[in-house]
C-alpha positions in Angstrom: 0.0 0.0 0.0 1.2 3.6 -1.2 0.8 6.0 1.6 3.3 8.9 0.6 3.0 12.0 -0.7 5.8 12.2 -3.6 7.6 15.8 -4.1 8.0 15.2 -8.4 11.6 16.7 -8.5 12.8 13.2 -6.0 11.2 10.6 -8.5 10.1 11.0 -12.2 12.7 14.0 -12.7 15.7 11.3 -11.9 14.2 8.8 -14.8 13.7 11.9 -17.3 17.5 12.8 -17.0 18.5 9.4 -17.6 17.0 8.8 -20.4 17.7 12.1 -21.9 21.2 12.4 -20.6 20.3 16.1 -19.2 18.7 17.6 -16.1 15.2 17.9 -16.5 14.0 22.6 -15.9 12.5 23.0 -12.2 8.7 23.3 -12.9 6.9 26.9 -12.4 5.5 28.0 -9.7 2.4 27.6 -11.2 2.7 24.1 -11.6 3.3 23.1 -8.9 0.4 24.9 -7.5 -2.1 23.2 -10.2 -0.5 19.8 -9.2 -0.4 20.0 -5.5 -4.5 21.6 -5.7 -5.2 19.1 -8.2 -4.3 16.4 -5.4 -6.0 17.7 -2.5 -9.4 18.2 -4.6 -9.0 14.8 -5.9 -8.6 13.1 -2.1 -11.4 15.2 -0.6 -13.5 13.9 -3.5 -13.9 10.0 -2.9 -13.8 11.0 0.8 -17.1 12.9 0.9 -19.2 11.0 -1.6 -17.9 7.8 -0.3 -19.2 9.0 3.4 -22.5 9.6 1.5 -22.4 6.4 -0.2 -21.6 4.2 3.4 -24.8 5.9 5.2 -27.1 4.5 2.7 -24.7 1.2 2.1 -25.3 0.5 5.5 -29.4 1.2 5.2 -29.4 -0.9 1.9 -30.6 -4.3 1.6 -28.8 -5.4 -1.4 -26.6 -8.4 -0.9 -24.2 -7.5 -3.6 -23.7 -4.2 -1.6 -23.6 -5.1 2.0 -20.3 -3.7 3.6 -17.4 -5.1 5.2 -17.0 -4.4 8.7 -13.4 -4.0 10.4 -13.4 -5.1 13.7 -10.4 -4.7 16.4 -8.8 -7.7 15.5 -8.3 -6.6 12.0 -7.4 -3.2 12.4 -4.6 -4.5 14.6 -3.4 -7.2 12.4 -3.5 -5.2 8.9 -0.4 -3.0 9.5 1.7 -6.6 9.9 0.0 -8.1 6.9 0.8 -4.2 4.6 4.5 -4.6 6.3 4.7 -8.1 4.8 2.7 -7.3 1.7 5.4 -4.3 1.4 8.3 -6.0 1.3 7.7 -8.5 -0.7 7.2 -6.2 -3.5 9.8 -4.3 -2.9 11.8 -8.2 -3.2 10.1 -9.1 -6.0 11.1 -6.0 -7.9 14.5 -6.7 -6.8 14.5 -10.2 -7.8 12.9 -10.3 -11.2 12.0 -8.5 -14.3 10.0 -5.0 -13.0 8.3 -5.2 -16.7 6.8 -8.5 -16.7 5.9 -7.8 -13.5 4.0 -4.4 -13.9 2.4 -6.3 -17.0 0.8 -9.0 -14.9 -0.4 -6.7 -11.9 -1.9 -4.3 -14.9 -3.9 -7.2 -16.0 -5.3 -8.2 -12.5 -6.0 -4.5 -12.2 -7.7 -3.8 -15.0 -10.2 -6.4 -14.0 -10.7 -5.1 -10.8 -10.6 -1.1 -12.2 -13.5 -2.0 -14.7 -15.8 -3.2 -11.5 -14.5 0.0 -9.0 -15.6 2.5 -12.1 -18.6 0.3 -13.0 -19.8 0.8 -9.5 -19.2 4.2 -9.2 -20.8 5.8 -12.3 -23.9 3.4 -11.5 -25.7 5.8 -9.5 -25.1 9.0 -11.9 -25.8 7.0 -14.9 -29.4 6.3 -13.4 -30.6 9.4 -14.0 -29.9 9.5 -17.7 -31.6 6.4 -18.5 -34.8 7.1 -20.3 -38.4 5.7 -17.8 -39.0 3.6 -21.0 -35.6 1.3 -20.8 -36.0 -1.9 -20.6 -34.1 -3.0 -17.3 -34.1 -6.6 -16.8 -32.6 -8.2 -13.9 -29.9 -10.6 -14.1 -28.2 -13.1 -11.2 -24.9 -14.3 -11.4 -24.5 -17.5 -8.9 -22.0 -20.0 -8.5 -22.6 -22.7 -6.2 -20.4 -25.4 -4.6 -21.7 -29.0 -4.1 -24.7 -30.6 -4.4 -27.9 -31.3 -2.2 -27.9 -30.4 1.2 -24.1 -29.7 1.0 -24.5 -27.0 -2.0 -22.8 -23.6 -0.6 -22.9 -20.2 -2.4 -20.0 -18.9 -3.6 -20.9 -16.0 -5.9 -24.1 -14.0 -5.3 -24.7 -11.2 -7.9 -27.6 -9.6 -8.6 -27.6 -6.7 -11.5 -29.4 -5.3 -14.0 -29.3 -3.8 -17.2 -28.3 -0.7 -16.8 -25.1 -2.3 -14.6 -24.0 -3.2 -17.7 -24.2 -0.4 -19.6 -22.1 1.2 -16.9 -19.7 -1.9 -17.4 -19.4 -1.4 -20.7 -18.7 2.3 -20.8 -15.8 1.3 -17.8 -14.4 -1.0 -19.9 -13.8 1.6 -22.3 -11.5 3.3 -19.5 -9.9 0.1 -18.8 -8.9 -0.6 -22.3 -7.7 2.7 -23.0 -5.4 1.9 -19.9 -4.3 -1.8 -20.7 -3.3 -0.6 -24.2 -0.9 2.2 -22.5 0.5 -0.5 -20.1 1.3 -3.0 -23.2 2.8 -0.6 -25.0 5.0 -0.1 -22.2 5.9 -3.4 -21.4 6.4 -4.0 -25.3 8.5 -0.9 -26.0 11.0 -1.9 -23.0 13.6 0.1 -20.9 16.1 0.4 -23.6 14.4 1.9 -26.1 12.4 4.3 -24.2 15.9 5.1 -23.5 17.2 5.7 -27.0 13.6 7.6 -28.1 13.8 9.3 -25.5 11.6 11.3 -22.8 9.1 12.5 -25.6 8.4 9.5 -27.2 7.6 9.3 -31.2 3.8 10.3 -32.5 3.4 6.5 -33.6 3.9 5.4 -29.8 1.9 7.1 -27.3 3.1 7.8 -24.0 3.5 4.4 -21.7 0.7 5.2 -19.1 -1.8 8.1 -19.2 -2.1 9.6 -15.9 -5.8 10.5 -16.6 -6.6 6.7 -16.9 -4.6 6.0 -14.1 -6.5 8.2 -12.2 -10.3 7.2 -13.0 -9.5 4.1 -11.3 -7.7 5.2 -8.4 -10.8 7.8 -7.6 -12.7 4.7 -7.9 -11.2 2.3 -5.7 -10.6 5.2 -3.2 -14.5 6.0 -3.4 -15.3 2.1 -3.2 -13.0 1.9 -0.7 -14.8 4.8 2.0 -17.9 3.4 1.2 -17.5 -0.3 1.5 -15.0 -0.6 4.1 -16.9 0.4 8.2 -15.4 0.4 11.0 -17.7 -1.0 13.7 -16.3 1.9 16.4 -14.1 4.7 16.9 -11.7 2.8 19.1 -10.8 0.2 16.0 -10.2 3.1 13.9 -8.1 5.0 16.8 -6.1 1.3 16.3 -5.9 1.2 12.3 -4.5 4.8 12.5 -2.4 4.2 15.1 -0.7 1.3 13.3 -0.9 2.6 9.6 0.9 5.9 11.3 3.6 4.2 12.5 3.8 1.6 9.3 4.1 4.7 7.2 6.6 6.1 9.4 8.9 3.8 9.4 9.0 2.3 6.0 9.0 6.0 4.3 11.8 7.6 7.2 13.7 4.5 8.4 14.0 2.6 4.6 14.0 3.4 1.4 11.3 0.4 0.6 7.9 2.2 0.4 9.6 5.1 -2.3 11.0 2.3 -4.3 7.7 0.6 -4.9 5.9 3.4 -5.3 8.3 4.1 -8.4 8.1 1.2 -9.1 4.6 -0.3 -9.1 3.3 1.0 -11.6 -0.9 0.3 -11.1 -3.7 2.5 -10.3 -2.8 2.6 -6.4 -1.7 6.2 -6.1 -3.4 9.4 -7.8 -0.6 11.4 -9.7 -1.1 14.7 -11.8 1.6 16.5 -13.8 4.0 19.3 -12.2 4.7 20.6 -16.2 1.0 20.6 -17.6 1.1 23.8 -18.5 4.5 23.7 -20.5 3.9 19.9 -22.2 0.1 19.7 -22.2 -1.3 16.2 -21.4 1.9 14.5 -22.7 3.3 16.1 -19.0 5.7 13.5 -17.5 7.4 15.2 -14.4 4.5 13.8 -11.6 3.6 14.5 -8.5 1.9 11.6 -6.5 -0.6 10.9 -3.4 -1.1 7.0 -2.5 -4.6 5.8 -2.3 -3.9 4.7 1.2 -3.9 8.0 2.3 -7.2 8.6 1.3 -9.0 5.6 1.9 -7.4 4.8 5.4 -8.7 8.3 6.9 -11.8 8.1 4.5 -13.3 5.2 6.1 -12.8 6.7 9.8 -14.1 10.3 8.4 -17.2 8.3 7.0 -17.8 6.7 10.6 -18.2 9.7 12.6 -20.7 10.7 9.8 -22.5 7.3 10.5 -22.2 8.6 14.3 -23.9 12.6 13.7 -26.8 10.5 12.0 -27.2 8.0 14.6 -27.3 11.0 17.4 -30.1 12.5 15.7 -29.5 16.3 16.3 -29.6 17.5 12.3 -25.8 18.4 12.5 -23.0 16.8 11.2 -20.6 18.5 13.1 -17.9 15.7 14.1 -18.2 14.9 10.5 -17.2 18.2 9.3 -14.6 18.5 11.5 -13.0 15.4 10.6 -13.2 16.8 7.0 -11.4 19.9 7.7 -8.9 17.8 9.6 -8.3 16.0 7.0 -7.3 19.1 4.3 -5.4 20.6 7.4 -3.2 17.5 7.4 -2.5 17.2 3.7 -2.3 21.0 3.5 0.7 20.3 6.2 2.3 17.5 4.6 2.6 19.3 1.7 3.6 22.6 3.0 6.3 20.4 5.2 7.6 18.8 2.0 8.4 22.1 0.2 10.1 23.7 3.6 12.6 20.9 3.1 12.9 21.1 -0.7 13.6 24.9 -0.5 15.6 24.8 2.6 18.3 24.3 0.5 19.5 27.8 -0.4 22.9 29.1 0.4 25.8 26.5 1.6 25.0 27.4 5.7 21.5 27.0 5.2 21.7 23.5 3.6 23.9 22.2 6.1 21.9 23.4 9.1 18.7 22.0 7.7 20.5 18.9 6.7 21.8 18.4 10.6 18.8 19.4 11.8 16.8 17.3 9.5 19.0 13.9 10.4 18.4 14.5 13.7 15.1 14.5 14.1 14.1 12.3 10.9 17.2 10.7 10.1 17.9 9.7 6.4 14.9 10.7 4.4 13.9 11.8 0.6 12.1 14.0 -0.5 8.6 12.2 0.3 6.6 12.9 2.9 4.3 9.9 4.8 1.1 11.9 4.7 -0.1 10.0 7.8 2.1 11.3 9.6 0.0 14.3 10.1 -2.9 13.4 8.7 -4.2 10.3 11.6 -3.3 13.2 14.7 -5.6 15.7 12.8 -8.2 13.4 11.5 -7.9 11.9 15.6 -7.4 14.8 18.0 -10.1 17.3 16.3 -12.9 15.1 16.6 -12.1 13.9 19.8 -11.5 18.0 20.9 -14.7 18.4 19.7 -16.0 15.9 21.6 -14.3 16.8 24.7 -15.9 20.4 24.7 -19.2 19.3 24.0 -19.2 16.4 26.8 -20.2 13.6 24.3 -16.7 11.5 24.7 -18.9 8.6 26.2 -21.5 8.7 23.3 -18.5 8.5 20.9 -16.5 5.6 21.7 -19.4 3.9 22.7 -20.9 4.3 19.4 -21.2 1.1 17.6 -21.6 1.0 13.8 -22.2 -2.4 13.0 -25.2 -2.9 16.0 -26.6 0.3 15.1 -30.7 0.7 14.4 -31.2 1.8 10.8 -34.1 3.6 10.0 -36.2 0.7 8.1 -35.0 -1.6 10.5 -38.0 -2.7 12.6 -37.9 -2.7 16.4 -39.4 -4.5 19.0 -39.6 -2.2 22.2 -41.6 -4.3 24.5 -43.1 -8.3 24.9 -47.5 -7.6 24.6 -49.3 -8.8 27.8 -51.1 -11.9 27.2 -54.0 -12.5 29.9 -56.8 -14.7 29.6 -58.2 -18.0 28.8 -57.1 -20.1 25.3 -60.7 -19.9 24.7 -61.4 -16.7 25.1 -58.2 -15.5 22.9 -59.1 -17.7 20.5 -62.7 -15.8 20.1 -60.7 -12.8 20.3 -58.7 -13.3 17.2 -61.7 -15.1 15.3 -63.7 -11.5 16.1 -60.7 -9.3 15.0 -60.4 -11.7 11.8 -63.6 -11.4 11.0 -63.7 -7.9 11.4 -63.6 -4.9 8.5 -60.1 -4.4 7.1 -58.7 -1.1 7.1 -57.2 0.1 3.7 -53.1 1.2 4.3 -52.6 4.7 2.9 -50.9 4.8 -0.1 -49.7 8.6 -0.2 -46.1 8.9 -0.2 -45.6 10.7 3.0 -47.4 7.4 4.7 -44.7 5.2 2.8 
């Protein structure tokens, strides 16, 4: 799992000047203003429409779209299993061939990319479908066994117009599968003898904008499927995901070389030089998805949470939110105090002493949870603090909770009487005039 925030001079600008033999020109001010905005509008967007999408995911009684609950047990076990996960890409892209290796996770990818988009543009593509289109309903089930012993393994339910939302993803996911190919078939060397700007007849290796549709749309599916069943698990997952990203960003150099080198929808990038080379912009800066999912699916609890206290404010919600653009805001702000710290010969070797010392050895890239799990943390729970509802937070569960359609039993009826005598009862109510339900819609 990505989770660093990638200043674009420490990666991409290294490869350019290989391959071109020169330095790759500092990007304007400008762009790296677009690039850095560009990133922070992109995280905030599958964060609040995912928080939507999990309040009425978790009211919805579609099997397909039931979500998956991480309890304590998980949240403390899923740093080990990222460590692990980790390193054995960064081994494997030590080991063998990075190309063939890129050209089988782009394959597994684009499967799972086509679904992530499918499932996002589903509910804005409802409302362009004509009344009159003819939505049948399809089930996909795959079944183990036979008799009494047959188990379910696959469960689907769609429709038509899922498909029609398939279809146009797979569009996307083509369009991104042929730039991966052409990567893999082009190769190292000759990239290297072409050049940075490749030839008209061979478009550029991997489109960011492609790259980018799916990595909204895992991060969106990713808020909205993934609950946390109470704020003390997701004090734990951010608590271990802060110190994950610690360590392998500031104490190795494991987490920067995968990121370079994984190259797969898992991080959202936009170009530092898109105003001087257009879209064929190649100097990137990058955020990993698991910097937006990670504080996503605790931002899209404490939404969960306003609802369930019933007061017609979302107030720890927005808070959370702002937390979250404060702590981006901060990594990035962080990230360009060291890369412009560097101005006379004193300065740079104070900040480099002083920057060893309290990091120790460290690029340019910044591990966003760093300060994004104390803001996205400590402002909800100061808000909480001041308005005397720390009890009602932690002991807020999201899985138990009493959704609206749910129906609830308050209390057993009193039964009192002879058999005979109840059964007249109900023979008498039986037989009695039936009341018509009202069918107006404020009734319903």
């Amino acid at each position: 799992m990505d989770s660093a925030l990638s200043d674009p001079h420490n990666g991409s600008a290294e490869a350019g000047g290989a391959a071109n033999g020169t330095a790759r020109p500092p990007s304007t001010p400008e762009g790296i203003a677009l690039a850095y905005g560009s990133l922070l509008l992109m995280a905030l967007l599958p964060i609040f429409f995912g928080a939507l999408r999990s309040v009425r995911c978790a009211r919805g009684k579609n099997a397909s779209d039931m979500p998956e609950t991480i309890t304590s047990r998980d949240a403390a076990r899923f740093p080990i299993i990222a460590s692990c996960t980790l390193l054995g890409l960064y081994l494997f892209f030590k080991i063998f061939s990075q190309e063939y290796i890129n050209l089988l996770l782009s394959m597994y990818f684009f499967v799972l990319g086509i679904l992530a988009l499918s499932h996002t543009i589903s509910p804005f593509m409802n409302k362009f479908f004509p009344a009159n289109f003819p939505n049948r309903q399809y089930q996909l089930l795959f079944t183990q066994g036979s008799g009494e012993n047959k188990e379910e393994i696959i469960n689907y339910e769609f429709d038509a117009k899922d498909l029609v939302c398939l279809g146009l993803s797979s569009i996307v996911g083509v369009w991104y599968l042929l730039r991966k190919v052409r990567s893999g078939a082009l190769g190292a060397g000759a990239r290297a003898r072409v050049g940075t700007r490749l030839s008209p007849l061979l478009p550029p290796p991997q489109h960011w904008i492609a790259n980018n549709l799916f990595g909204l749309a895992f991060s969106l599916n990713g808020v909205e499927l993934l609950h946390l069943n109470n704020v003390s698990t997701g004090c734990i997952l951010l608590g271990g995901l802060f110190i994950y990203d610690v360590f392998w960003v500031f104490g190795t150099n494991v987490m920067v070389t995968v990121a370079k080198s994984f190259e797969a929808p898992i991080k959202l990038v936009f170009p530092q030089d898109l105003l001087e080379k257009g879209l064929e912009a190649d100097n990137f800066a990058m955020l990993g998805l698991g910097d937006i999912v990670i504080p996503g699916i605790f931002i899209a609890l404490l939404l969960r949470f306003d609802i369930s206290l019933k007061k017609n404010t979302h107030t720890y919600f927005y808070t959370s939110f702002a937390a979250y653009i404060f702590g981006l805001g901060l990594t990035i702000f962080i990230m360009h105090i060291f890369k412009h710290a560097q101005g006379t010969s004193h300065r740079e070797a104070t900040f480099e002493l002083i920057r060893r010392a309290v990091y120790g050895p460290l690029t340019l890239c910044q591990p966003a949870l760093l300060y994004l799990v104390p803001a996205c943390i400590g402002f909800p729970v100061l808000v909480a603090l001041a308005k005397g509802e720390v009890t009602e937070m932690f002991s807020y569960e999201s899985s138990a909770e009493i959704l609206p359609h749910t129906p609830r039993l308050t209390h057993f009826p009193t039964v009192s009487g002879s058999p005979a005598s109840l059964a007249d009862s109900m023979q008498q109510k039986l037989a009695g005039p039936r009341r018509r339900r009202p069918q107006n819609a404020s009734a319903l």
